[in-house]
C-alpha positions in Angstrom: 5.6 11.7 -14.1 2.4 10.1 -13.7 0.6 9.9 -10.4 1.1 7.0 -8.5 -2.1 5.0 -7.5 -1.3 3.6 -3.9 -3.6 1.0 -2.2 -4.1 -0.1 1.0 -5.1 -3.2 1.6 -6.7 -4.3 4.9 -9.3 -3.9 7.8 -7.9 -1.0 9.5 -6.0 -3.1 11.9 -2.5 -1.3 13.5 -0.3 -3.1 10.9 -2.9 -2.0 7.8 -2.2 1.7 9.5 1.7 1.5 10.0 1.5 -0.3 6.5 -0.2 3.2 5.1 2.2 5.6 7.4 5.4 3.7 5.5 3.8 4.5 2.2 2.7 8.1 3.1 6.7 8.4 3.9 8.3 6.5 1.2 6.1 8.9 -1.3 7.2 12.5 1.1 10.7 11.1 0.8 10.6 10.6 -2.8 8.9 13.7 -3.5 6.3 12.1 -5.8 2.5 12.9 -6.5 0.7 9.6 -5.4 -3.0 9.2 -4.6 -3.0 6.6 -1.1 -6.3 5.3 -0.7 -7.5 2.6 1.6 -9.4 -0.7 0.3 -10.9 -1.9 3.4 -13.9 -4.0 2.0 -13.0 -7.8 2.9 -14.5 -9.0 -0.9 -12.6 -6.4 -2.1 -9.6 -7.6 -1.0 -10.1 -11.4 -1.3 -11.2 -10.5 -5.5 -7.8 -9.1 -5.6 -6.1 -12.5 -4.3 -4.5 -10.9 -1.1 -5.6 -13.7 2.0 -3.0 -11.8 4.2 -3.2 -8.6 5.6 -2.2 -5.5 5.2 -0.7 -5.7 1.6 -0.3 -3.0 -1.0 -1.0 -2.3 -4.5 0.9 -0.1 -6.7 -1.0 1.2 -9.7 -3.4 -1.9 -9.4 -0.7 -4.8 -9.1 -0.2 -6.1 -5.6 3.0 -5.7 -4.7 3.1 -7.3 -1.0 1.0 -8.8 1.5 0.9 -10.4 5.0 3.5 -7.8 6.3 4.4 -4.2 6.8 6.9 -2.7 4.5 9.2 -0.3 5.7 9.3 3.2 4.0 12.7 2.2 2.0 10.5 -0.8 0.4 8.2 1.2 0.1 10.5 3.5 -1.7 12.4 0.7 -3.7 9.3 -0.4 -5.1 7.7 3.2 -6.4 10.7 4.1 -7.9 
C-alpha cells in the first residue's frame, strides 16, 4: 500500500492540534505508513477552499472541515 499523504489544515489552534492527535491515532490504529504534515499558511488554506478550521486532507482531497474528527473517522475515511 501506498503512503498516505495526511494534511492538517489550520492555524495551530487546540482543535487544529486534537484534529492532528485523532489522525496520528486513526493511522497507529490502522497500522498504515502515512506522512501527517501540517498546512498552517492562511492562503494556503483559503486556495484549497477550506473557510473553517481545522479540516483535513487526505492525499490532496479535503475531506472535512470546521470540526474535529474523531480517530474512528479518521479511520473510516483512510481506509
Amino acid at each position: 500500500m501506498a503512503t498516505k499523504k495526511i494534511e492538517i489544515l489550520g492555524t495551530g489552534c487546540p482543535k487544529c492540534r486534537s484534529l492532528e492527535e485523532s489522525a496520528r491515532q486513526a493511522v497507529r490504529r490502522l497500522g498504515i505508513d502515512a506522512e501527517i504534515v501540517k498546512v498552517n499558511r492562511i492562503d494556503e488554506i483559503i486556495a484549497r477552499g477550506v473557510m473553517l478550521t481545522p479540516a483535513i486532507s487526505i492525499d490532496g482531497v479535503v475531506r472535512s472541515s470546521g470540526r474535529v474528527l474523531s480517530p474512528a473517522e479518521i479511520e473510516a475515511l483512510l481506509s
